[in-house]
N, C-alpha and C positions, 0 to 999 in steps of 0.2 A: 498809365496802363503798363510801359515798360518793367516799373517799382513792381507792381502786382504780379506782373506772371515771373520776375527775376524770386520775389517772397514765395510764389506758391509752388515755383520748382526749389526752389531749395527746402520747402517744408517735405516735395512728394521722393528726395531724393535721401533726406533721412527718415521717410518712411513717418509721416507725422501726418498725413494729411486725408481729408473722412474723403467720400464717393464726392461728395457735391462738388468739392475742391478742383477733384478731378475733371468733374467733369467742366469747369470753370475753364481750369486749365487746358482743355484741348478745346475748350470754344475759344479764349483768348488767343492760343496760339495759329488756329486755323484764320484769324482775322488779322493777325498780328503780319510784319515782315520783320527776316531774320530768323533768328533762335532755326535754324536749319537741324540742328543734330538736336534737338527736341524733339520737333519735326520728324523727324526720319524716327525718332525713337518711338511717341506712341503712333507713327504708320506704323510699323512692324507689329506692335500687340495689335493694330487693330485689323490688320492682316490674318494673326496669329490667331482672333475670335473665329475671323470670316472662316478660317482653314477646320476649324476644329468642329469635331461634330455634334450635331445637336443631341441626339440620341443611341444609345447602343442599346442595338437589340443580341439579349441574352440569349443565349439557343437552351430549348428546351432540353431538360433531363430524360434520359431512358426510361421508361417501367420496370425494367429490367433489373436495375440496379436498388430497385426497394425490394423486388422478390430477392434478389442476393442477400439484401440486409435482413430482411424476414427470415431467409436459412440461416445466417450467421447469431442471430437472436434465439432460435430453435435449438443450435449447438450449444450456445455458451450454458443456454438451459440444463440442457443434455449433462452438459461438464459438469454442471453443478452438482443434481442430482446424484450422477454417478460419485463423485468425489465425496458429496455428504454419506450414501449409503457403505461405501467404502469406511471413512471414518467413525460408521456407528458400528459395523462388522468388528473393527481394528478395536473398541472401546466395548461391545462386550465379549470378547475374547478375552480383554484384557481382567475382566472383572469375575470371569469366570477362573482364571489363573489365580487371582485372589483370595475366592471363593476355596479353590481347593488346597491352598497353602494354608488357609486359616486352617480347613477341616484335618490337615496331615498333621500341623502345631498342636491342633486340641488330644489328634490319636495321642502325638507322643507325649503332650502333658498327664494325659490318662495312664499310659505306661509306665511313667517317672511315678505317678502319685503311688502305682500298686507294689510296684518295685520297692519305695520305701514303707510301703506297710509290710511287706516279705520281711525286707530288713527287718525290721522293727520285731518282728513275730521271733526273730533269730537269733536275739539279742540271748536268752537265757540259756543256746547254745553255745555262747562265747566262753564260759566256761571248760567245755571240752577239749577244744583246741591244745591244749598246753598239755593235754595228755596225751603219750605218744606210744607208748605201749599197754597192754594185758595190767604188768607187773606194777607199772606206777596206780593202778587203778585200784586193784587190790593190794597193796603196797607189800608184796613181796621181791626176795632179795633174788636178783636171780643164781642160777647156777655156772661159774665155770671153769 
């Protein structure tokens, strides 16, 4: 009997040993004489059960605190909303700015195109340019 409970505390002391073991081993020792600081060890867990309590009671939650979470759920809404309608304001504003820069490109492409049709029309005035008086035109000498 000695062999036995000296094997089954050294099994439950490197933590090696099932429930039934256990429980072997405080039936062996409660019959047994000796092994005192055994003894005294699982008295103290079995103290330790008696001390400890069977059940805790959880304390009820507020109501209170779901109508808070209910506002808090209504806000972040709120946030949402506002922050998306902001965003689609900011996006067509922005398309609208596009809108008119294209339309100002197209004026001034339309001026550039007419512009060089003027040119163009002006081309058989380029001739004239190089004449600077009356006299070179009728190619007389002048007098002086």
């Amino acid at each position: 009997m000695k062999t036995r409970i000296e094997e089954l505390v050294q099994k439950y002391w490197e933590a090696e040993t099932t429930l039934e073991e256990e429980k072997e081993l405080k039936a062996l020792l409660t019959e047994s004489k000796g092994y005192e600081e055994e003894k005294s060890w699982f008295g103290i867990l079995n103290e330790y059960q008696r001390l400890k309590p069977k059940s805790v009671k959880i304390p009820d939650q507020r109501p209170t605190r779901r109508i808070q979470l209910q506002w808090l759920g209504w806000a972040a809404s709120l946030a949402i909303l506002a922050s998306t309608w902001g965003l689609w304001e900011r996006y067509q504003t922005q398309k609208q700015e596009e809108l008119a820069y294209q339309e100002v490109m197209e004026a001034l492409a339309l001026i550039q195109n007419n512009l060089s049709k003027g040119q163009q029309h002006m081309e058989p005035l380029q001739d004239l340019k190089y004449l600077n008086t009356t006299d070179q035109l009728f190619q007389t000498n002048p007098v002086r």
